[in-house]
C-alpha positions as CSV (number, residue, x, y, z in Angstrom):
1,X,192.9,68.8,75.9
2,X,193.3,69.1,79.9
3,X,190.2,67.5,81.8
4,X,189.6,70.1,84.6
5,X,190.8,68.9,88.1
6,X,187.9,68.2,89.9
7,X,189.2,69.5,93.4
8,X,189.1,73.1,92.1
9,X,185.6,73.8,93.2
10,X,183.8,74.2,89.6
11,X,182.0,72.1,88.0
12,X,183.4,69.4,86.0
13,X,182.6,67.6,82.9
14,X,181.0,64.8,84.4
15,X,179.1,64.7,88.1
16,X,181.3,63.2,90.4
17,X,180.3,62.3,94.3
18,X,183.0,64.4,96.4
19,X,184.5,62.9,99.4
20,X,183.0,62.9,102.4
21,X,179.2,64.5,100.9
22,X,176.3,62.6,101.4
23,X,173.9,65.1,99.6
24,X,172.6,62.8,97.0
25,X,170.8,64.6,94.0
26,X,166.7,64.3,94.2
27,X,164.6,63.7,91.4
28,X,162.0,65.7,90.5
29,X,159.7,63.5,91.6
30,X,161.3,63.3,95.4
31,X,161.4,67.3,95.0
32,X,157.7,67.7,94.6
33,X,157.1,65.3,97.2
34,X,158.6,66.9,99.2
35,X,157.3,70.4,98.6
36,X,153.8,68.8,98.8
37,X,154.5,67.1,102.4
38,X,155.7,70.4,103.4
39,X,152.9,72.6,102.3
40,X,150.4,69.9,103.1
41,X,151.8,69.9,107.0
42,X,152.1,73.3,107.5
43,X,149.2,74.5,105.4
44,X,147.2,71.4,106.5
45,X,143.7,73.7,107.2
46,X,143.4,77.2,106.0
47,X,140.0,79.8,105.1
48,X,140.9,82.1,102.4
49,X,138.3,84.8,101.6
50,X,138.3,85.4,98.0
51,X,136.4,86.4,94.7
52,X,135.5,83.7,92.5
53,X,137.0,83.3,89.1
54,X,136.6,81.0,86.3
55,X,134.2,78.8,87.9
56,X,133.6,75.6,85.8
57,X,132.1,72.2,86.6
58,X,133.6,69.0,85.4
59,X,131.9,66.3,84.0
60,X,132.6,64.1,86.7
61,X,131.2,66.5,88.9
62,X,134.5,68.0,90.7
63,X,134.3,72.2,90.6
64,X,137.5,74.1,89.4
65,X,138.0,77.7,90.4
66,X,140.4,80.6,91.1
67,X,140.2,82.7,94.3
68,X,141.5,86.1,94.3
69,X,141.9,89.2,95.8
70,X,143.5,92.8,94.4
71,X,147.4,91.4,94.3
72,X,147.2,87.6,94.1
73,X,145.4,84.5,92.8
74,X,145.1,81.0,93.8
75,X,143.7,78.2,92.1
76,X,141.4,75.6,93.6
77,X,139.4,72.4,93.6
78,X,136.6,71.0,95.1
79,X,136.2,67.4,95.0
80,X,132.6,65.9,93.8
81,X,131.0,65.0,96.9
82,X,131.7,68.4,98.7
83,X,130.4,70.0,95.5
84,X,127.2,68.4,95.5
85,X,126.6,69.1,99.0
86,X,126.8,72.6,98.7
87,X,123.8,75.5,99.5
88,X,124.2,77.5,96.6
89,X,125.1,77.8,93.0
90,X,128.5,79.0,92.9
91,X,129.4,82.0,90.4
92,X,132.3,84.3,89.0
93,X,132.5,87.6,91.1
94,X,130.9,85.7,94.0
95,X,132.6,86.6,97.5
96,X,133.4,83.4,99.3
97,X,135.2,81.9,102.5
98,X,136.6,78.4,101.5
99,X,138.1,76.0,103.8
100,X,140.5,73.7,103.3
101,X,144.0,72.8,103.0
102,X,147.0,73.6,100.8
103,X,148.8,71.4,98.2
104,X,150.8,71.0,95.1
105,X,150.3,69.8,91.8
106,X,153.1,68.3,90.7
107,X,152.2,67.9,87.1
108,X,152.8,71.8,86.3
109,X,154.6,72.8,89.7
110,X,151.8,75.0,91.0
111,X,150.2,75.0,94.8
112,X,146.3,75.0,95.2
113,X,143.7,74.7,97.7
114,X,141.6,71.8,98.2
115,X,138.4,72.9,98.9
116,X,135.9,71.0,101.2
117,X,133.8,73.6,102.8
118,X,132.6,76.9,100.9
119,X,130.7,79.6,102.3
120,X,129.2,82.9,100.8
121,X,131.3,85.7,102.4
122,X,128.5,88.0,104.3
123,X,124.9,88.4,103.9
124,X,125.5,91.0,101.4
125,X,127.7,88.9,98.9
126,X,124.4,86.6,99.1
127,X,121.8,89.2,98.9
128,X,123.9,90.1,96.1
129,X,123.9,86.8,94.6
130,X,120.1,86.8,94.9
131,X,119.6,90.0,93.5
132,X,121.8,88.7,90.2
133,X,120.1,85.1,90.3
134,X,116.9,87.1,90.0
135,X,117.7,89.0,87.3
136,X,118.8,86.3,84.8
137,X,115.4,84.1,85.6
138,X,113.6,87.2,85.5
139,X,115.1,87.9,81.8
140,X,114.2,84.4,81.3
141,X,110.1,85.4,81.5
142,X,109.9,83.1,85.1
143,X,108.3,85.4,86.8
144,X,106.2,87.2,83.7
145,X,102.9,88.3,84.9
146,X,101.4,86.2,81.9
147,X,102.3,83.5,83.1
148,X,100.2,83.6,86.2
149,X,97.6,81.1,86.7
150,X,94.2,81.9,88.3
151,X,93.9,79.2,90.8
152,X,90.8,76.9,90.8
153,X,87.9,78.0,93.1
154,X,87.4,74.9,94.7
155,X,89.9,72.1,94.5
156,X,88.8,68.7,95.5
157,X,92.5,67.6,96.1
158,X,95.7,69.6,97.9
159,X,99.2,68.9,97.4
160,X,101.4,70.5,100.1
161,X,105.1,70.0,100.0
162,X,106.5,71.1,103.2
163,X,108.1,69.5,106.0
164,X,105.8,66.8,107.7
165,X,107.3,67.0,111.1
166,X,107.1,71.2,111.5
167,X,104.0,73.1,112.7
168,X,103.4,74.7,108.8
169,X,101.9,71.3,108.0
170,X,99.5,71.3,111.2
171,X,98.5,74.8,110.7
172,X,97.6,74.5,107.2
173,X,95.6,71.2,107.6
174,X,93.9,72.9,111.2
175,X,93.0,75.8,108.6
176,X,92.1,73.4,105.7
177,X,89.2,71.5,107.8
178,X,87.7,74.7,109.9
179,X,87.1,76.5,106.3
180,X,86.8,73.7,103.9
181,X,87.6,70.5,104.6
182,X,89.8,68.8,101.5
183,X,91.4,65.8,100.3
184,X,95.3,66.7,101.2
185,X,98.4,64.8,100.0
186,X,101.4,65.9,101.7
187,X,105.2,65.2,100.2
188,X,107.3,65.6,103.2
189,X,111.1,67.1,102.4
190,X,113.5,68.5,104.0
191,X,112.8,72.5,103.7
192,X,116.2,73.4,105.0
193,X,120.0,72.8,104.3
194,X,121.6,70.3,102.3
195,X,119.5,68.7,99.5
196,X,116.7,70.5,100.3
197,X,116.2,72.6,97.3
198,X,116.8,69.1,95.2
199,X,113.5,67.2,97.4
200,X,111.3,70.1,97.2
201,X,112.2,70.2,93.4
202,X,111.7,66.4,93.1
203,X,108.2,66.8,95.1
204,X,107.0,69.6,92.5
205,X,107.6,67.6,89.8
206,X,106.2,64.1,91.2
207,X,103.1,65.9,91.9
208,X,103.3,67.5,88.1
209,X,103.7,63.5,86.9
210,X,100.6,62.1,88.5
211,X,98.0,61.2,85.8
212,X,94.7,62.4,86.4
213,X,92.3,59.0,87.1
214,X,95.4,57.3,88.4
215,X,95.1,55.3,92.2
216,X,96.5,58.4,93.6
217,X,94.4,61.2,92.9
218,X,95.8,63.8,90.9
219,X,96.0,67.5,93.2
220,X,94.1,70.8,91.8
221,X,96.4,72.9,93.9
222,X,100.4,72.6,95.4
223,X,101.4,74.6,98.4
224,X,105.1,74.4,99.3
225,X,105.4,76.1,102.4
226,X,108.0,76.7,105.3
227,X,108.3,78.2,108.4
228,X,110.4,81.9,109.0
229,X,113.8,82.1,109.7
230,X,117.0,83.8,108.5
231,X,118.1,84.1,104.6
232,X,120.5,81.2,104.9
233,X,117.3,79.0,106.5
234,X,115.1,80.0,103.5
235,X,118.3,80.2,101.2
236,X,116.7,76.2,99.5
237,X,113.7,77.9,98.0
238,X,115.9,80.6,96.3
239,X,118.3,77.9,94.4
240,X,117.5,77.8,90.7
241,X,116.5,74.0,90.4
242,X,113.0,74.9,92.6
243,X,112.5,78.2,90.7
244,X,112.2,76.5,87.3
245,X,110.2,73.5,88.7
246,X,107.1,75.7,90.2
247,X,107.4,77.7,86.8
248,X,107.5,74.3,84.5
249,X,104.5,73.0,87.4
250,X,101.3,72.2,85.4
251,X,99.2,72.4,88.5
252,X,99.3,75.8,89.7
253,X,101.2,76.6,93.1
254,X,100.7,79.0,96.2
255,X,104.1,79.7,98.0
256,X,104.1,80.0,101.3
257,X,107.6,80.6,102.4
258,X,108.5,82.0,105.6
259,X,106.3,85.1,107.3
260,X,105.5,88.4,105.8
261,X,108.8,90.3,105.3
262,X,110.5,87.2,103.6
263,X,110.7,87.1,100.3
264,X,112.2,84.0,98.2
265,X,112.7,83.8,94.4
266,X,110.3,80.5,94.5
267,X,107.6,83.9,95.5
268,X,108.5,85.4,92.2
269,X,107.7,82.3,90.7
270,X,104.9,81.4,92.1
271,X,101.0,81.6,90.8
272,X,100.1,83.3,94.0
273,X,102.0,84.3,97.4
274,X,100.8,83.8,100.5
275,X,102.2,86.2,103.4
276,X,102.0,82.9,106.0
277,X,101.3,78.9,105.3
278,X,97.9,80.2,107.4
279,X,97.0,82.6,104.6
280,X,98.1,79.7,102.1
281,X,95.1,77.7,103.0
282,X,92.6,80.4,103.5
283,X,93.9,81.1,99.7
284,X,93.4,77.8,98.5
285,X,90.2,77.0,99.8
286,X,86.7,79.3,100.7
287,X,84.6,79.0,103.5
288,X,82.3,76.1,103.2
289,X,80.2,77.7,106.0
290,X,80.0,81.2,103.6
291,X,79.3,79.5,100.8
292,X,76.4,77.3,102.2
293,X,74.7,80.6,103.0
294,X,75.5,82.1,99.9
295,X,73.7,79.3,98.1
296,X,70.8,79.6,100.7
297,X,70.4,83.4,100.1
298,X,70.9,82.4,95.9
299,X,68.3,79.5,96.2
300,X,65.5,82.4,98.0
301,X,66.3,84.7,95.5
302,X,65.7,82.5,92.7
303,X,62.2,81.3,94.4
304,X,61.3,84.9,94.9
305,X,62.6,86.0,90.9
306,X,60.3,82.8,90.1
307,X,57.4,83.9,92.0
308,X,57.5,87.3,91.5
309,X,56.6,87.3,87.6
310,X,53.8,84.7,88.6
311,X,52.2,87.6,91.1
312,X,52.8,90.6,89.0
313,X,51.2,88.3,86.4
314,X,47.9,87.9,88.4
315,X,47.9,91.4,88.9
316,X,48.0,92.4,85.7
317,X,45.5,90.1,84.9
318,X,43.1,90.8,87.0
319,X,43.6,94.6,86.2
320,X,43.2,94.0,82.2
321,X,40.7,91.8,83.1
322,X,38.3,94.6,84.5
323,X,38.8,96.9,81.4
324,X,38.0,94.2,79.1
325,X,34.8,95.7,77.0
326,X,32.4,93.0,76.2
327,X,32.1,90.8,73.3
328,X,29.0,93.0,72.0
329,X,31.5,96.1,72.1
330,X,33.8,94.7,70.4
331,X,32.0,93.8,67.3
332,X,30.3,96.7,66.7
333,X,33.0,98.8,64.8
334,X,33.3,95.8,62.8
335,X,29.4,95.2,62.3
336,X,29.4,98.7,61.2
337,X,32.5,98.6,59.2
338,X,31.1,95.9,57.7
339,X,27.6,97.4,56.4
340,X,29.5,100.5,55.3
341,X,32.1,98.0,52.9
342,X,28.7,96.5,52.1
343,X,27.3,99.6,50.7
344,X,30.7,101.0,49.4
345,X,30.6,97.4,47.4
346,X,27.1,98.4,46.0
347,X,27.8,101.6,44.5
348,X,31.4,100.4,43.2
349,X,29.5,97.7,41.5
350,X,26.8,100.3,40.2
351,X,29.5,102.5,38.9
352,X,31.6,100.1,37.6
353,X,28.6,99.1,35.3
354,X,27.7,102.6,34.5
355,X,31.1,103.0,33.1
356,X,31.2,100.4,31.4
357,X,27.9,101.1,29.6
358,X,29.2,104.8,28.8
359,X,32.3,103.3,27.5
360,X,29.8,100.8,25.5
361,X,27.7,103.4,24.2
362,X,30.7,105.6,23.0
363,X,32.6,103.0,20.7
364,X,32.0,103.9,17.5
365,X,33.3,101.9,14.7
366,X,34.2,104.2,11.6
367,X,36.5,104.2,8.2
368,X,38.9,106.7,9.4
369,X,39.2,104.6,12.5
370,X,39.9,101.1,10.4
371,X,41.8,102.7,8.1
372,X,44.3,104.1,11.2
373,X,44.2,100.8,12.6
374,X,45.2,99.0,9.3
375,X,47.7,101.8,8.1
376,X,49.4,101.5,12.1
377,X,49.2,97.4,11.4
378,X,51.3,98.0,8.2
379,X,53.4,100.0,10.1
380,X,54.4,97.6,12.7
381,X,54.5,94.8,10.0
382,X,56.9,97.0,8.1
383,X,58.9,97.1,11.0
384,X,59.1,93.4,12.0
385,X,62.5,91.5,11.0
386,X,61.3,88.0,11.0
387,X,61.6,84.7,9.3
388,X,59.5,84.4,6.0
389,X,56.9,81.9,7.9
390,X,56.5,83.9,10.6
391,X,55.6,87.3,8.5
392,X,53.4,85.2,5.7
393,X,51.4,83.2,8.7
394,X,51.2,86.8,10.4
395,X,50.4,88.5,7.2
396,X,47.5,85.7,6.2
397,X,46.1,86.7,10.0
398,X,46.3,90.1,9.3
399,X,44.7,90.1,5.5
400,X,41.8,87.7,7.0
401,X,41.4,90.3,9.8
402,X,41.6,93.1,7.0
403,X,39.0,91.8,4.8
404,X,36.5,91.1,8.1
405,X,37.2,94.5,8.7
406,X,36.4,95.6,4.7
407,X,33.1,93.5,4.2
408,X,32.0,95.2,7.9
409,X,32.8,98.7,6.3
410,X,30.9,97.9,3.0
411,X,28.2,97.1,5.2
412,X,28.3,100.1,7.2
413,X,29.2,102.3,4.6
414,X,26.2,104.1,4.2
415,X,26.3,104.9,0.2
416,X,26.4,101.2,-0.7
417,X,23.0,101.1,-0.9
418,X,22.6,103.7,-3.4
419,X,23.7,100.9,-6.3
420,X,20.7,99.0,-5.1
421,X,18.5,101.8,-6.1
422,X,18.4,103.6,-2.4
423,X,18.8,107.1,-2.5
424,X,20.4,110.3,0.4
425,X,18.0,113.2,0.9
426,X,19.9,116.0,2.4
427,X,19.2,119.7,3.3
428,X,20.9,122.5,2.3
429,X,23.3,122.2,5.0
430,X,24.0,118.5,4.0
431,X,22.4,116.7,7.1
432,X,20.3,113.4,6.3
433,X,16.5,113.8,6.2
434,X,14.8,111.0,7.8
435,X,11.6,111.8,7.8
436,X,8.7,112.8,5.5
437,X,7.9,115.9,8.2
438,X,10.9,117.3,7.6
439,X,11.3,117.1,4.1
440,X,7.9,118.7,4.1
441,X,8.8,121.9,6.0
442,X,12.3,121.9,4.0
443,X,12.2,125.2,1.3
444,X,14.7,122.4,-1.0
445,X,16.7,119.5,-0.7
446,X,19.1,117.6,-2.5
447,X,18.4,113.9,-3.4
448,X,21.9,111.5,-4.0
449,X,21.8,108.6,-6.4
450,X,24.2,106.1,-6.8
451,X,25.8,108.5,-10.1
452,X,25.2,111.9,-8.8
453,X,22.6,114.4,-7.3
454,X,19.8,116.4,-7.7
455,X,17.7,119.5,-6.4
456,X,14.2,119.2,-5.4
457,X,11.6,120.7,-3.4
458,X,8.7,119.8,-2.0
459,X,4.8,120.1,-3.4
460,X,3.4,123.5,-2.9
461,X,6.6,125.0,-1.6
462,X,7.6,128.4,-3.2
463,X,10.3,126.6,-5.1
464,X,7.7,124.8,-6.8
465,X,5.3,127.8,-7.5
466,X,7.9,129.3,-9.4
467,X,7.9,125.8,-11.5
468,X,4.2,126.3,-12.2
469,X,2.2,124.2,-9.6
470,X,0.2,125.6,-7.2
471,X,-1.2,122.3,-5.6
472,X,1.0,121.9,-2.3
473,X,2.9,118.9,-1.6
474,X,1.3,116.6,0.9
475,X,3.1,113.6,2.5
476,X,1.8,110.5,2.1
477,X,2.0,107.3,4.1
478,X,4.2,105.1,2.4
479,X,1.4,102.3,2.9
480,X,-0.9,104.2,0.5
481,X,1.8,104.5,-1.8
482,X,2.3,100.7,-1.4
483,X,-2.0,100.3,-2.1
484,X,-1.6,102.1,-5.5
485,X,1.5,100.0,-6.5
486,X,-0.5,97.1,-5.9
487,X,-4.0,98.2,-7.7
488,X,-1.7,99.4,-10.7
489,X,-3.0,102.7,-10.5
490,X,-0.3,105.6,-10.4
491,X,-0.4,109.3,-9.4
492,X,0.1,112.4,-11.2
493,X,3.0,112.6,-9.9
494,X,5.6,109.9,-8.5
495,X,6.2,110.5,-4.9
496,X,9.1,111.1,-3.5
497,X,9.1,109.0,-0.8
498,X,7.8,105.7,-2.3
């Protein structure tokens, strides 16, 4: 094998110095150093206007990002304190101006821009950051309607987070004492560039942290409130961090940032907005002055509503008064009512004991009546279902009831006397005689013993002519009758009514 001559101009086997070349090789290291000396000197301070891409914050606080435009991209860095000191929150598709200077990284041979200065490109890239901040707290519920706190009517203590060297601060407490004058706690921050938005934050939330009863006394109201000036000036109270601090506010807040025609998201937010910091205190506040004469005008009211029943009282009094009618008036419908009761009481009475009499007079206790009341007693018996005891004990009742009820119909029956020797008269149409007249003037009659009856007629009717007497019958007193019993004498004939 030849080695190749290392005169003929290609490269040989091994690296080999020629004579008379002093170009040393460079590592890779001394390369890159160089490049980055290079870039650093002639790229030492640049602006690039670009579109932000793949924003992300590290943990220790340094931003990475890509600029880029239609053709090209360029990565970049922003060291931690230049990140923290900047005015707004920065986001992919956000059009910026960042200045700083070139460099390399030599760990994956790539050039970047160090960062230390980055603007928002235009006040329509940051109108247009506003507009897409809004949205996403709006989808959030921030700014809800709901979530709107009525503000207290009267608050005894006002916290106001503004500047404290600025003229909002004067004109609110100048408004505060000629309407109502009010305890006032003021947190002074800066309302304007960098850190602002982090102190006004802090403030909201200090106030939010005060216990009520505590040595500092606890405010009813916040007011954070700043001057007008441009979008940039007011650009603090549009960052995020104060947003979600007057929305997470337990107190509720009036804002009162910059004059009429500015509008900030911390507005949005907000429990009320005031147009001015003037109009902030006339919100917060009413006028003591108004309200004193309001309670006046209450107070006469109330004396008149309170007197005014007392007078239409009188009135009617004395009115009722006059038509009164006079004790004597009034008791004669009831004297009268009473005497007519009186005599309504008299004849019910009188009735009542008429009835009763009639109702007296018209029982009549007969055989067919006791015999219906025992056979309807033998029904219901029949139709008891009781215990033994219970029908004997009722039975016994109802035989000792049944027998009083037997010896009082023997007694009433009136042909129980005839076995004692008593005898019926009837007439032909078989009503009772009862008296000797009658049986007198009677053509015949029939007379009922205890074993049958007979015909009979009296003396000297023609009944007995056709018998053969002609004396006529004469009734006698039954004490005469009695006189011949007694002397032993007898008559003729036996009369019929001894």
């Amino acid at each position: 094998m030849v080695s190749p001559d290392p005169s003929d101009g290609n490269g040989g086997l091994v690296a080999r110095e020629k004579q008379g070349d002093n170009a040393a090789p460079l590592t890779i290291t001394e390369i890159s150093t160089l490049l980055k000396r290079t870039v650093e000197d002639r790229f030492g301070f640049v602006r690039l206007r670009g579109e932000l891409s793949g924003v992300k914050r590290a943990a220790s606080g340094h931003l990475y990002l890509a600029l880029k435009d239609e053709k090209a991209v360029i990565d970049g860095v922003m060291w931690r304190g230049n990140a923290g000191r900047l005015p707004f929150n920065p986001e992919d598709g956000l059009e910026v101006v960042a200045s700083g200077k070139l460099t390399t990284y030599p760990g994956r041979s790539k050039y970047q821009i160090v960062i230390d200065r980055m603007e928002v490109a235009g006040e329509g890239a940051l109108l247009a950051l506003l507009e897409k901040t809004r949205a996403r707290l709006a989808a959030e519920g921030l700014f809800a309607p709901e979530r709107k706190r009525a503000l207290p009517f009267l608050p005894r203590t006002i916290g106001v987070v503004t500047s404290p060297t600025g003229s909002v601060i004067r004109d609110i407490l100048h408004r505060l004492a000629d309407r109502f004058p009010s305890h006032v706690i003021v947190w002074p921050v800066l309302v304007q560039g960098q850190g602002a938005a982090e102190q006004v934050a802090a403030a909201l939330r200090g106030f939010g942290a005060i216990e009520p009863g505590g040595p500092v006394a606890r405010p009813d109201l916040l007011i954070v409130a700043r001057g007008g000036g441009s979008i940039e000036d007011l650009w603090s109270f549009n960052e995020e961090i104060v947003v979600r601090a007057i929305a997470e506010s337990p107190i509720p807040v009036i804002s009162a940032v910059g004059h009429e025609t500015d509008t900030t998201l911390a507005d949005y937010a907000a429990d009320r907005r005031a147009p001015t910091p003037t109009a902030a205190a006339e919100m917060a506040v009413p006028v003591r002055a108004e309200l004193s004469a309001t309670l006046d005008d209450f107070a006469l009211r109330k004396k008149r509503a309170i007197l005014r029943p007392v007078s239409l009282g009188r009135e009617r009094l004395a009115a009722r008064a006059e038509r009164l009618p006079t004790p004597e008036t009034l008791l004669q419908p009831q004297a009268q009512k009473l005497d007519d009761l009186a005599e309504r009481l008299r004849r019910g009475l009188n009735d009542s004991a008429a009835r009763g009499r009639e109702r007296l007079g018209a029982l009549r206790l007969s055989p067919a009546m006791l015999n219906q009341r025992l056979a309807r007693a033998g029904d219901r018996l029949s139709a008891l279902r009781l215990r033994p005891e219970l029908l004997q004990d009722r039975a016994t009742r109802a035989a000792e009831r049944l027998a009083a009820l037997a010896r009082l119909h023997a007694s009433l029956d009136p042909k129980a006397p005839l076995a004692r020797g008593f005898v019926l008269v009837k007439d032909k149409a078989g009503e009772l005689i009862r008296s000797a007249k009658v049986a007198g003037s009677a053509e015949s009659f029939e007379v009922e013993f205890a074993d049958g009856s007979i015909s009979a007629a009296p003396l000297g009717s023609a009944a007995h002519a056709k018998a053969g007497h002609s004396a006529p019958a004469q009734a006698r007193p039954a004490n005469t009758a009695r006189k011949r019993k007694q002397s032993g004498t007898s008559p003729a004939q036996d009369d019929l009514f001894d």
